[in-house]
Backbone of each chain as nested JSON, in Angstrom:
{
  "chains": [
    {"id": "A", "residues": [
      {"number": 1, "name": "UNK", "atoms": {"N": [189.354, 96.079, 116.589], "CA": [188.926, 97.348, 115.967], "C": [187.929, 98.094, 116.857]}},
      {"number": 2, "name": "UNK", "atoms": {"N": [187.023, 97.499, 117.506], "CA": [185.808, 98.01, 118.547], "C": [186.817, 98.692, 119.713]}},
      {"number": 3, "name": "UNK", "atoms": {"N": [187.094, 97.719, 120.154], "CA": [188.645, 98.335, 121.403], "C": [189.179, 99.445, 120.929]}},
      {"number": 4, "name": "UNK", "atoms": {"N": [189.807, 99.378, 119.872], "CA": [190.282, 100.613, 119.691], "C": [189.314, 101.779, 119.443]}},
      {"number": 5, "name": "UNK", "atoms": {"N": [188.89, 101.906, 118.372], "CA": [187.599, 103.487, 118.712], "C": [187.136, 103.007, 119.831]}},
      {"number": 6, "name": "UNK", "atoms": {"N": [186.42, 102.157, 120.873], "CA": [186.625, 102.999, 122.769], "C": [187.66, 103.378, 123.467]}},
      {"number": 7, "name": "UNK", "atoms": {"N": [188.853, 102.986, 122.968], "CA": [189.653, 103.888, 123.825], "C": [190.237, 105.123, 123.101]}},
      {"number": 8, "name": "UNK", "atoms": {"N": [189.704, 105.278, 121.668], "CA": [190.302, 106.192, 121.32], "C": [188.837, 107.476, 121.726]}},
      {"number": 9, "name": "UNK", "atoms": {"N": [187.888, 107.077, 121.376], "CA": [186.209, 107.616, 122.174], "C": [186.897, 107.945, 123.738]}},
      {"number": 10, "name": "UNK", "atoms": {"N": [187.23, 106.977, 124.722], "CA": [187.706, 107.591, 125.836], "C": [188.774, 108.542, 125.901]}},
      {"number": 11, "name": "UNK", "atoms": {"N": [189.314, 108.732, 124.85], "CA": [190.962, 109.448, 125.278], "C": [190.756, 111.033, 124.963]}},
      {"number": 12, "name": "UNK", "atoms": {"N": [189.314, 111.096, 124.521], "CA": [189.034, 112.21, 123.014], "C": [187.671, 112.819, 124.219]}},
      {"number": 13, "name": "UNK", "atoms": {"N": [187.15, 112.21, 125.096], "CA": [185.539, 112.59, 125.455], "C": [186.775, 113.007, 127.029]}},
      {"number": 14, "name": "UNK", "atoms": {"N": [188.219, 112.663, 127.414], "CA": [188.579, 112.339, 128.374], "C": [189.402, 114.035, 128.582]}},
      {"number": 15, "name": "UNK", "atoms": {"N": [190.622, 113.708, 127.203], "CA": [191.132, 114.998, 127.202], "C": [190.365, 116.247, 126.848]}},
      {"number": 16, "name": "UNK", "atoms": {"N": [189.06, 116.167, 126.274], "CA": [189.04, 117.069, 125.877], "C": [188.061, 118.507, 126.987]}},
      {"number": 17, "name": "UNK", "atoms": {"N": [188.348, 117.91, 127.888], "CA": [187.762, 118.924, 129.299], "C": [189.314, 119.667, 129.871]}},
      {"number": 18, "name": "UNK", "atoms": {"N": [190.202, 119.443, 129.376], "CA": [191.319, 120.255, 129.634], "C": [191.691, 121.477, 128.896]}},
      {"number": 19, "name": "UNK", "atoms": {"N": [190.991, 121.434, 127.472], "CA": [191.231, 123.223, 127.304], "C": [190.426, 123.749, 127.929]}},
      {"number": 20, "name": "UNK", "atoms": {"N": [188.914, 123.059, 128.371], "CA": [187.909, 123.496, 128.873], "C": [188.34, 124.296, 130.247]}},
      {"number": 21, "name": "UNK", "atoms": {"N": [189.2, 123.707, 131.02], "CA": [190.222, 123.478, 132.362], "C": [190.65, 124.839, 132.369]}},
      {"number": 22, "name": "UNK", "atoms": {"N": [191.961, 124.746, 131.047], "CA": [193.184, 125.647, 130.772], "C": [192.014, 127.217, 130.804]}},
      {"number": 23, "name": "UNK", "atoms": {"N": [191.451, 127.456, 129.914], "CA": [190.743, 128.344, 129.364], "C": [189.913, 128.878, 130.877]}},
      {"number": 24, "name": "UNK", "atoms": {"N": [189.105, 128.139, 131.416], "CA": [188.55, 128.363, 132.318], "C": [189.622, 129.366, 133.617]}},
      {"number": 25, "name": "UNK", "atoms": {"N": [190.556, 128.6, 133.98], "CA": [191.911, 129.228, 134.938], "C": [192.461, 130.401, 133.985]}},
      {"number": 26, "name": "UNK", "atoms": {"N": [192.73, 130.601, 133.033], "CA": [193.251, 131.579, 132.411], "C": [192.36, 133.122, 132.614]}},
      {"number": 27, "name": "UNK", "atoms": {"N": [190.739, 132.65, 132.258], "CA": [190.071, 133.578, 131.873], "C": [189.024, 133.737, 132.783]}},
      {"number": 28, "name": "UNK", "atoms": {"N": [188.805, 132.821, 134.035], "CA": [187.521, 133.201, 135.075], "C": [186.106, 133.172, 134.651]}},
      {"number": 29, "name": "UNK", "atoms": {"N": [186.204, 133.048, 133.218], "CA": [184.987, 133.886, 132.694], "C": [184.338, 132.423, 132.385]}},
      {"number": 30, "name": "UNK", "atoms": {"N": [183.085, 132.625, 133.45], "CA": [182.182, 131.358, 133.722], "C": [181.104, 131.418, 133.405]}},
      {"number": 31, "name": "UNK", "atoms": {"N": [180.704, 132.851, 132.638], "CA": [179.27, 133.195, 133.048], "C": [178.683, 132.22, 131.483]}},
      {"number": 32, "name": "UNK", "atoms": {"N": [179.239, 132.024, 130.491], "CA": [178.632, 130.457, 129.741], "C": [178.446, 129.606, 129.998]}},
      {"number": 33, "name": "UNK", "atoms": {"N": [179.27, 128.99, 131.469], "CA": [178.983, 128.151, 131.768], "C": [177.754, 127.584, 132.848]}},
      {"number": 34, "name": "UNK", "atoms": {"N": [177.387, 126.012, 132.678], "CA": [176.069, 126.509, 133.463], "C": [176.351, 125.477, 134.452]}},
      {"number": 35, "name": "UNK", "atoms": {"N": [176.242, 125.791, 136.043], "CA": [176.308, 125.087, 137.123], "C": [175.701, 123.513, 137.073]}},
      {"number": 36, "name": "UNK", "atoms": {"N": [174.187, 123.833, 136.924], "CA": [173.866, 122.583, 136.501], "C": [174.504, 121.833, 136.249]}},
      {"number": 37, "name": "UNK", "atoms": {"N": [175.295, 121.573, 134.946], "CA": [176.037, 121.207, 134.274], "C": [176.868, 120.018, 134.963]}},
      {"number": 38, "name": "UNK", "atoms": {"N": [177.518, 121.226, 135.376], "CA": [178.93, 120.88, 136.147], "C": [178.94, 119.998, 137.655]}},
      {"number": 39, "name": "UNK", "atoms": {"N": [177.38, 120.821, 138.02], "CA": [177.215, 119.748, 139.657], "C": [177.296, 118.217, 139.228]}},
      {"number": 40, "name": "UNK", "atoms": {"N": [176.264, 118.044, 138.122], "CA": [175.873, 116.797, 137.919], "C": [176.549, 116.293, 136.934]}},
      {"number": 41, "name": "UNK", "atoms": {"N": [177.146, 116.782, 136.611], "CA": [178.415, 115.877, 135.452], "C": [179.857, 115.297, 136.469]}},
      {"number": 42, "name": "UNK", "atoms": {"N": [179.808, 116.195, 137.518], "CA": [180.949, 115.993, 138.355], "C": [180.605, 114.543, 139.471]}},
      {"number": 43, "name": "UNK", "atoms": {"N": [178.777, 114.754, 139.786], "CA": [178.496, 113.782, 140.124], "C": [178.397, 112.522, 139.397]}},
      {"number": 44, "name": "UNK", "atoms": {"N": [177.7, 112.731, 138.07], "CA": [178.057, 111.438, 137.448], "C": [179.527, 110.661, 137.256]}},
      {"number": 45, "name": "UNK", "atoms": {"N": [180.302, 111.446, 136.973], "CA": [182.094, 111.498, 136.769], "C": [182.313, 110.398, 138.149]}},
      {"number": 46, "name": "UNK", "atoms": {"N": [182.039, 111.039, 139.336], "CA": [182.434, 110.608, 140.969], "C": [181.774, 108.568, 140.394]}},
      {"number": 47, "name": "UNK", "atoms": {"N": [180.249, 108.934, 140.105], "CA": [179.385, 107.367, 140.059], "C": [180.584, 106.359, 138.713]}},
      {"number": 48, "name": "UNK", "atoms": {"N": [181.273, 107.012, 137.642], "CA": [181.496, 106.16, 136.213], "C": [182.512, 105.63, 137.5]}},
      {"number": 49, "name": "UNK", "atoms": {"N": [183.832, 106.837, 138.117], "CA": [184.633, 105.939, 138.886], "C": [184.181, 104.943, 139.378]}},
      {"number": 50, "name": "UNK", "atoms": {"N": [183.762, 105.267, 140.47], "CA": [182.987, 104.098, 141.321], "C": [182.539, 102.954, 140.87]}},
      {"number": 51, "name": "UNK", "atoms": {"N": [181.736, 102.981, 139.15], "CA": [181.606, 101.826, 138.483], "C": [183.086, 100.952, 137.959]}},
      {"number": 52, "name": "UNK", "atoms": {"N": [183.933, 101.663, 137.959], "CA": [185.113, 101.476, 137.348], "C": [185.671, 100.508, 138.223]}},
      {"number": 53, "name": "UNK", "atoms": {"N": [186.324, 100.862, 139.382], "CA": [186.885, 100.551, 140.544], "C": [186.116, 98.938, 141.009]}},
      {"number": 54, "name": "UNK", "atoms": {"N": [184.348, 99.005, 141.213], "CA": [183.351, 98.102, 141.191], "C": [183.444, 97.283, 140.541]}},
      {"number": 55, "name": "UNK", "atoms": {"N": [183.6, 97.711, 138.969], "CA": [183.751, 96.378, 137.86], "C": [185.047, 96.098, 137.687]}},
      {"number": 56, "name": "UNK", "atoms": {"N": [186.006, 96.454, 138.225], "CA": [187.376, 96.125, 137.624], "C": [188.096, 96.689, 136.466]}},
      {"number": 57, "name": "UNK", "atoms": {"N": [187.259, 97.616, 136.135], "CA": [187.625, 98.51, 134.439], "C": [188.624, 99.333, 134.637]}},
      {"number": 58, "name": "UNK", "atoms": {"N": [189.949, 98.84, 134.113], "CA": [190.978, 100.156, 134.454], "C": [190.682, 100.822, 133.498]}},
      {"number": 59, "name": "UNK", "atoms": {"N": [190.325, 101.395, 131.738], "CA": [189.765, 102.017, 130.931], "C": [188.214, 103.247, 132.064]}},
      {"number": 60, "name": "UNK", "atoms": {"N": [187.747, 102.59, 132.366], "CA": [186.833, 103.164, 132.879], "C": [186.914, 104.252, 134.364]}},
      {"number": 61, "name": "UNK", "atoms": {"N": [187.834, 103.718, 135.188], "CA": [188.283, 104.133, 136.728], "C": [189.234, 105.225, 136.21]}},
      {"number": 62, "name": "UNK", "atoms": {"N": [190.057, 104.969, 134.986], "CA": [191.308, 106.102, 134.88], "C": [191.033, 107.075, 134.14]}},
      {"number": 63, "name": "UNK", "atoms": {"N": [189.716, 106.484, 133.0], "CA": [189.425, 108.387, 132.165], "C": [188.512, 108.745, 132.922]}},
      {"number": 64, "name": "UNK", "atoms": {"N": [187.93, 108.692, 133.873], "CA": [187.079, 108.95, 135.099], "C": [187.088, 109.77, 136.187]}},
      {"number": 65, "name": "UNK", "atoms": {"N": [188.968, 109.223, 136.466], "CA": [189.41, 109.284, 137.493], "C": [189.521, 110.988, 136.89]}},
      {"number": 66, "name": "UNK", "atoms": {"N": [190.796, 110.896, 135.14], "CA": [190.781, 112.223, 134.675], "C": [190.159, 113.063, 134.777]}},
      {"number": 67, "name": "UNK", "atoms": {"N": [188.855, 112.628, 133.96], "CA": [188.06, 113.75, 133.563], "C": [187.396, 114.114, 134.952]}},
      {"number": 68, "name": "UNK", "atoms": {"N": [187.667, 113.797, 136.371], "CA": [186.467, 114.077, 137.754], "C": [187.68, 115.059, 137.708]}},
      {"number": 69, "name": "UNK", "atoms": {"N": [188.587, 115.191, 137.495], "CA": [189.671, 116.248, 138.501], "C": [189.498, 117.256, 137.248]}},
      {"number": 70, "name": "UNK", "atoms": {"N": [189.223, 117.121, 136.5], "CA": [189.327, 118.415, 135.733], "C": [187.656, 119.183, 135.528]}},
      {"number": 71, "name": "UNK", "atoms": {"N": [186.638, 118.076, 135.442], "CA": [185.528, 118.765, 135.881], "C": [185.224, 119.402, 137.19]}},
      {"number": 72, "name": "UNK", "atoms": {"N": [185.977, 118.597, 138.323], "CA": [185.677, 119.56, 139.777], "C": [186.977, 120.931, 139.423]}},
      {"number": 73, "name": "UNK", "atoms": {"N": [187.693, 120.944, 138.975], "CA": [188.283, 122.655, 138.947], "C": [187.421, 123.249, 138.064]}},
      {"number": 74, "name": "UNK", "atoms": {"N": [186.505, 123.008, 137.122], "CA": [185.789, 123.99, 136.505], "C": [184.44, 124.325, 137.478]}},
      {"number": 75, "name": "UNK", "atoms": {"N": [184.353, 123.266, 138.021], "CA": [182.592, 123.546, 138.785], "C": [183.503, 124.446, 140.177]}},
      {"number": 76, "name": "UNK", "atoms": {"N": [184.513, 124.078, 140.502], "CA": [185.065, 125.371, 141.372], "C": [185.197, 126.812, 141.184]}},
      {"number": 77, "name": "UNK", "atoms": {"N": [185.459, 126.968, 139.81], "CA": [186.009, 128.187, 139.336], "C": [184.469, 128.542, 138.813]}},
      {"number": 78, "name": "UNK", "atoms": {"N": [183.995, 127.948, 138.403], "CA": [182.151, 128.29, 138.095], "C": [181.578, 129.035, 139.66]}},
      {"number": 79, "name": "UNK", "atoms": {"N": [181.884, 127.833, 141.192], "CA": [181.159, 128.668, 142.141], "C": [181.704, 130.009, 142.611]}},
      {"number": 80, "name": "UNK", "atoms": {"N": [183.137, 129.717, 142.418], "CA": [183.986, 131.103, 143.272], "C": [183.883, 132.159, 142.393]}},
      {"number": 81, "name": "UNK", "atoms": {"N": [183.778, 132.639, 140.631], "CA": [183.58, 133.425, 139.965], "C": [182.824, 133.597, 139.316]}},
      {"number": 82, "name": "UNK", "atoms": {"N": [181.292, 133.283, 140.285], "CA": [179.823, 133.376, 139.301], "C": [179.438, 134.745, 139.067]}}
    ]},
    {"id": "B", "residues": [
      {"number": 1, "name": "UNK", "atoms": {"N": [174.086, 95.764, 141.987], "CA": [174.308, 96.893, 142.549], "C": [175.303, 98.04, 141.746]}},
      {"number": 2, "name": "UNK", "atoms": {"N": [176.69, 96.891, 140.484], "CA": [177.679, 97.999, 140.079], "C": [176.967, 98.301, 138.675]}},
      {"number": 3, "name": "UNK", "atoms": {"N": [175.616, 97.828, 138.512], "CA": [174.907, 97.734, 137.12], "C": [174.281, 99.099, 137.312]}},
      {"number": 4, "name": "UNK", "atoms": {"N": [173.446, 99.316, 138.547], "CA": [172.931, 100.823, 138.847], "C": [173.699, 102.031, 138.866]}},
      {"number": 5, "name": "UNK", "atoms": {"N": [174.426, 101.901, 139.637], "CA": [176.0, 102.842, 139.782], "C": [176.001, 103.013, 138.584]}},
      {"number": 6, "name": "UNK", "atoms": {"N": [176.146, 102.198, 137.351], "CA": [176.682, 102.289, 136.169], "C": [175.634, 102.817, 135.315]}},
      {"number": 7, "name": "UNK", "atoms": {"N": [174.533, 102.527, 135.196], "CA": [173.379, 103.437, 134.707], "C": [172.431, 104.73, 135.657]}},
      {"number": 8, "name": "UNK", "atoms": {"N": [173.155, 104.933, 136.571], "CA": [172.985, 106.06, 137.021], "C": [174.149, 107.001, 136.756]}},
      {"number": 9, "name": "UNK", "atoms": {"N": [175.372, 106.555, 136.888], "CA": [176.016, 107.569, 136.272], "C": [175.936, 107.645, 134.912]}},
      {"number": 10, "name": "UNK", "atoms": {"N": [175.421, 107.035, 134.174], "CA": [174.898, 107.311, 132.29], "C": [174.326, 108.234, 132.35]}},
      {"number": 11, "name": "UNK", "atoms": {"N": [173.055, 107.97, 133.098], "CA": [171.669, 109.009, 133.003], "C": [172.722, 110.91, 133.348]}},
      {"number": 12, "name": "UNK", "atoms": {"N": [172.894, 110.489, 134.516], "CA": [173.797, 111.967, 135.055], "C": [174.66, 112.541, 134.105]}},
      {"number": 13, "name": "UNK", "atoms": {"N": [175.735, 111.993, 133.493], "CA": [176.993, 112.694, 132.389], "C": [175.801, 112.816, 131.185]}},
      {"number": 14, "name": "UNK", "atoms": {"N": [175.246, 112.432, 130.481], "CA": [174.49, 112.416, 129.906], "C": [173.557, 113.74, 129.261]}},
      {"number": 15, "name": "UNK", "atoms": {"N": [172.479, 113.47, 130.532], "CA": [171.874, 114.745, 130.494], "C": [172.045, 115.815, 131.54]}},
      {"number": 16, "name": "UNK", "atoms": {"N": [173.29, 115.556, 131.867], "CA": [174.342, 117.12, 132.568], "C": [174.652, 118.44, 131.176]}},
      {"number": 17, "name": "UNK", "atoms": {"N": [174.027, 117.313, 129.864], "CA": [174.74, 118.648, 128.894], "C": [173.135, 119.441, 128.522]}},
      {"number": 18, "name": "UNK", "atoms": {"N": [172.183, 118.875, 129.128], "CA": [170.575, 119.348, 129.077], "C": [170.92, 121.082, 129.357]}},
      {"number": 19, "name": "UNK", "atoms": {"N": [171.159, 121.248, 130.815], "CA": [170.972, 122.601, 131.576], "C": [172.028, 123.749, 130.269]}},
      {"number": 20, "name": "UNK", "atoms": {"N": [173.473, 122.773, 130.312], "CA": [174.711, 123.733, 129.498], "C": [173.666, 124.004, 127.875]}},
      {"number": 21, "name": "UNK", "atoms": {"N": [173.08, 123.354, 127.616], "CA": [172.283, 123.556, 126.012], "C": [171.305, 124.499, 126.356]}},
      {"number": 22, "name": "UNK", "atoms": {"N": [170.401, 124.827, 127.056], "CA": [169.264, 125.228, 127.35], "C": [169.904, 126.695, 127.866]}},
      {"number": 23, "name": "UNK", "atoms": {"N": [170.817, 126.891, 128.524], "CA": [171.53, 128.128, 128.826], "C": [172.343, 128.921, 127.73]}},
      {"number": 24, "name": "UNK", "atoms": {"N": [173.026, 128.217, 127.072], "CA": [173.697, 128.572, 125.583], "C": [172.627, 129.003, 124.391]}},
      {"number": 25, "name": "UNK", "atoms": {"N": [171.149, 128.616, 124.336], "CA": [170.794, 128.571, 123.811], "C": [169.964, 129.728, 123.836]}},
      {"number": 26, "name": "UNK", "atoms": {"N": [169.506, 129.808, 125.481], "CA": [168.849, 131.448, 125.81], "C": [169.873, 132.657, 125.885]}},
      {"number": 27, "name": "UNK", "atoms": {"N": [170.793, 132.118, 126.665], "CA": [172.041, 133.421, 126.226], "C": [172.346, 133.576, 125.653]}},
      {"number": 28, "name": "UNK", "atoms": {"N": [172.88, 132.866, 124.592], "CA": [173.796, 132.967, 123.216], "C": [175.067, 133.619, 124.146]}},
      {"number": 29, "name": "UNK", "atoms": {"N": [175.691, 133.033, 125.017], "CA": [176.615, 133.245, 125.664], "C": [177.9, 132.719, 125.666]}},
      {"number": 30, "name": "UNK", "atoms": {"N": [178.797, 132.49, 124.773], "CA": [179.612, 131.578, 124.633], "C": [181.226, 131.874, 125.262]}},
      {"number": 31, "name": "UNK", "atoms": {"N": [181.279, 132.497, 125.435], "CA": [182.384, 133.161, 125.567], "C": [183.459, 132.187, 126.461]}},
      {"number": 32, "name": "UNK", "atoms": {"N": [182.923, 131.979, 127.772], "CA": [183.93, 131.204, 128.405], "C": [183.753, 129.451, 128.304]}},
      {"number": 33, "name": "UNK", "atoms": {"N": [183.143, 129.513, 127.094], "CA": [182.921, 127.832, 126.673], "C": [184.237, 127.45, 125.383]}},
      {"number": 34, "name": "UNK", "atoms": {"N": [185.035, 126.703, 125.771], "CA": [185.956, 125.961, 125.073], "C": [185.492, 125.593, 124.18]}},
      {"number": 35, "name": "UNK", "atoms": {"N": [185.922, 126.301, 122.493], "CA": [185.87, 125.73, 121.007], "C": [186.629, 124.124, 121.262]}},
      {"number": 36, "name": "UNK", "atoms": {"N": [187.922, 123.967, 121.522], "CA": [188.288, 123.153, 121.264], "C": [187.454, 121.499, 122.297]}},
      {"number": 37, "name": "UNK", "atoms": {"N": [187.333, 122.444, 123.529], "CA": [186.593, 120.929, 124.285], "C": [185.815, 120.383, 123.422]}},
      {"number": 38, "name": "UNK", "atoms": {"N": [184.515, 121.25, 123.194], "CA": [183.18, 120.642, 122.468], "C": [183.806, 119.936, 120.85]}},
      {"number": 39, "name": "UNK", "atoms": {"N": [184.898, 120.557, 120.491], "CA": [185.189, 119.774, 118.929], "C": [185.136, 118.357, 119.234]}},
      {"number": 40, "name": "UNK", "atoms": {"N": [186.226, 118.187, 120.098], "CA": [187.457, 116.943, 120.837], "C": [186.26, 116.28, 121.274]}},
      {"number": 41, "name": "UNK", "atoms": {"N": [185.15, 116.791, 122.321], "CA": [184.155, 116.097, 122.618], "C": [183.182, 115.942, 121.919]}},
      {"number": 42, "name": "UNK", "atoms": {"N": [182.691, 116.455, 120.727], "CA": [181.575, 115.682, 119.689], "C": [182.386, 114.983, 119.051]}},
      {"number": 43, "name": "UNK", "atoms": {"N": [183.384, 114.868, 118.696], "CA": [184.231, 113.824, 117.78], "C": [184.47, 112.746, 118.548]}},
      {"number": 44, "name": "UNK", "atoms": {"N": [184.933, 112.273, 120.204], "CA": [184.726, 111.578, 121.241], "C": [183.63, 110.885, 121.303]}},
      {"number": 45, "name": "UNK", "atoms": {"N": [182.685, 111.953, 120.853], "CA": [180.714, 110.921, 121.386], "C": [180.228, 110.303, 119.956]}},
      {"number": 46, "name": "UNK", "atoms": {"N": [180.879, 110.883, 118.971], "CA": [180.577, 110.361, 117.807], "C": [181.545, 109.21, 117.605]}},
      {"number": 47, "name": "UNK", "atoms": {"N": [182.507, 108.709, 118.484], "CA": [183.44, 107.471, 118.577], "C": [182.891, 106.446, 119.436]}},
      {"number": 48, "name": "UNK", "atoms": {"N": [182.03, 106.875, 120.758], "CA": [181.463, 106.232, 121.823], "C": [180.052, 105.206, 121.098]}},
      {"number": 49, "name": "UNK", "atoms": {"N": [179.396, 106.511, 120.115], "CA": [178.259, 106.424, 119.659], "C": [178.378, 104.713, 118.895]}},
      {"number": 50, "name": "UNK", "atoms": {"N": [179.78, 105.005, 117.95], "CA": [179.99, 104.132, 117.05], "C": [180.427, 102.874, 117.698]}},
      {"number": 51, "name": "UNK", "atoms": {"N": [181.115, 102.926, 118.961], "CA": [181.541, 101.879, 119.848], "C": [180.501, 101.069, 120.03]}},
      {"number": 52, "name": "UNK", "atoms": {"N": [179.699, 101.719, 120.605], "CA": [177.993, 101.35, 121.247], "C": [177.539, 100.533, 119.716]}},
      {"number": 53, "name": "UNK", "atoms": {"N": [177.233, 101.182, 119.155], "CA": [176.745, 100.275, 117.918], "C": [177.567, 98.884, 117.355]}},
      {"number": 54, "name": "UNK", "atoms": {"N": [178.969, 99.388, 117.427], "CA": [179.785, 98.091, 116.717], "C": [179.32, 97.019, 118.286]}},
      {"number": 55, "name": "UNK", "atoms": {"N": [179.544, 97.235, 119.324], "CA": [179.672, 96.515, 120.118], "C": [178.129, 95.726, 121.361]}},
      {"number": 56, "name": "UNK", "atoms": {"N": [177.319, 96.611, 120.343], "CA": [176.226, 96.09, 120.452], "C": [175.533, 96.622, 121.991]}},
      {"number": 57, "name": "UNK", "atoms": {"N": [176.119, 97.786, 122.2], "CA": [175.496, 98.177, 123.823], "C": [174.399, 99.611, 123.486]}},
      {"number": 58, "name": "UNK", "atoms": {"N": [173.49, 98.851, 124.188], "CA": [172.574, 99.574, 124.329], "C": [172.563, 100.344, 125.182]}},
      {"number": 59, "name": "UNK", "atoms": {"N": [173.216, 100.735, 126.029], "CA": [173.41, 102.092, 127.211], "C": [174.529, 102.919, 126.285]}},
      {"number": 60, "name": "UNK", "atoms": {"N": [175.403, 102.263, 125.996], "CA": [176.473, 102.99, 125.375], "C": [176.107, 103.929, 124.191]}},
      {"number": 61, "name": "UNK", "atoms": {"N": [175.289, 103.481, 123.271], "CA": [174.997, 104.294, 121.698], "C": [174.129, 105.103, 122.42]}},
      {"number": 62, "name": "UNK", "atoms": {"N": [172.72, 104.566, 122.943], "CA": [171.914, 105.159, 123.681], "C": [171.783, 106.716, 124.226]}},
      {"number": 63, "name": "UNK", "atoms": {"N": [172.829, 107.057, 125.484], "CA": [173.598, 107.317, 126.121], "C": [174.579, 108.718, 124.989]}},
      {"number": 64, "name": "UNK", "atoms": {"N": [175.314, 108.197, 124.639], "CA": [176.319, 108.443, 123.603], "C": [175.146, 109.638, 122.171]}},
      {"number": 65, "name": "UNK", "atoms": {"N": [174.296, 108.864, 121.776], "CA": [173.086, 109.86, 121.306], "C": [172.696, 110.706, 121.693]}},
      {"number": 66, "name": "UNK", "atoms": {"N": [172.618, 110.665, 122.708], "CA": [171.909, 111.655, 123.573], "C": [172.76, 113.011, 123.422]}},
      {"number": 67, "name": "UNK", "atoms": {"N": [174.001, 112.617, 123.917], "CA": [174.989, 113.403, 124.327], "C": [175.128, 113.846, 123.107]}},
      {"number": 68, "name": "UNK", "atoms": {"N": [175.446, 113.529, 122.211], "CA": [175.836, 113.886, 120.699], "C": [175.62, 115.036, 120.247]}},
      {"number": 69, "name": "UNK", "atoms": {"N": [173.97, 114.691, 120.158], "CA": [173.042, 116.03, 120.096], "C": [172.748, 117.03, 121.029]}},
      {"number": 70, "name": "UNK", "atoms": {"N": [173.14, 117.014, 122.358], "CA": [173.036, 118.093, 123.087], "C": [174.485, 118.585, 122.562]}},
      {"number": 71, "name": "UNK", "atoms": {"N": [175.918, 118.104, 122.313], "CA": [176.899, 118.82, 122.891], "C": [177.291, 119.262, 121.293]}},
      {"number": 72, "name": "UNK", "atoms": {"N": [176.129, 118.57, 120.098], "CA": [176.806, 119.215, 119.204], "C": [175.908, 120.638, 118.625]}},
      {"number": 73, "name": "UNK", "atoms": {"N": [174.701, 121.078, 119.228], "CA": [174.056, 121.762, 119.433], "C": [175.487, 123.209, 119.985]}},
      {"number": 74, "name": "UNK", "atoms": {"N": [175.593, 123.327, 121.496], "CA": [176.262, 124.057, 121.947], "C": [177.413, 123.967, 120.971]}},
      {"number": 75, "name": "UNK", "atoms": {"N": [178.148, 123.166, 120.469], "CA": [179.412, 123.204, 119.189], "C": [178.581, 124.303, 118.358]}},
      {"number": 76, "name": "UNK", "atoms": {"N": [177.8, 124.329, 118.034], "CA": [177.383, 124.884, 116.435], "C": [176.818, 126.693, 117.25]}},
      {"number": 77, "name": "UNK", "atoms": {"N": [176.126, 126.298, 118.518], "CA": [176.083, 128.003, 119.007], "C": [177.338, 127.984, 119.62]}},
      {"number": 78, "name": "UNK", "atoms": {"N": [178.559, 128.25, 119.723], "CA": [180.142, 128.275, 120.104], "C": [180.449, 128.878, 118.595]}},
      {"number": 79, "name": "UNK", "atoms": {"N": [180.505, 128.243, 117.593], "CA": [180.716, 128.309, 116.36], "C": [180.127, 130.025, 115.577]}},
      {"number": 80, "name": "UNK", "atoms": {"N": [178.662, 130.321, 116.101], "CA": [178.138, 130.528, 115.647], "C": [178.086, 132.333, 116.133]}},
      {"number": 81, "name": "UNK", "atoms": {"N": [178.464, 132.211, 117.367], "CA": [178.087, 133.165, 118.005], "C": [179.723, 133.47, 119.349]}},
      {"number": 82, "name": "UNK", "atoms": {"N": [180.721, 133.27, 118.544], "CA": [182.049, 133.63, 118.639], "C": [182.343, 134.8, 118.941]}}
    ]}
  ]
}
């Protein structure tokens, strides 16, 4: 039962930076969003992999792996259309 | 060494949602911030939160708290100011 709400917690904290994604490419419009944010969430994202890969956690390395590629296109589209 | 990695990237995803709250909160700027991310993701941290507790981790609920309340803050100005 624990297993399951974390991977259902990972699948939910994992997908849910893809409307963030979609919305972002659709609409440019960044100015809510805040760099900060995004530098250091993208950096933390880069460190969970790295823990992932380190500890052996495929749960951990693969919503990681997700959510880094969809937070670095928003912190992109944040620098190129500030 | 993968214990630091691993609580350094906590600290970072964490309070990466500090700057996005503190900006939402002086702008009331919501516009290019995803309704649906922040739903998907307070319902996510409120699964992590509960993980952490059933499973007895103290970085995880910790962590997971933190986040809760910053990202359900920006949910409610998203909500609020549409």
């Amino acid at each position: 039962m624990t297993t399951i709400i974390g991977l259902v917690a990972a699948f939910c904290t994992t997908i849910s930076f893809l409307p963030q994604a979609i919305k972002t490419i659709q609409t440019k419009d960044t100015s809510g969003i805040s760099l900060s944010m995004y530098s250091l969430f993208t950096f933390g994202t880069i460190l969970w992999f790295t823990y992932g890969i380190m500890s052996n956690s495929v749960p951990v390395y693969l919503a990681n792996g997700i959510t880094l590629i969809l937070a670095l296109i928003i912190l992109i589209y944040k620098v190129r259309y500030k």
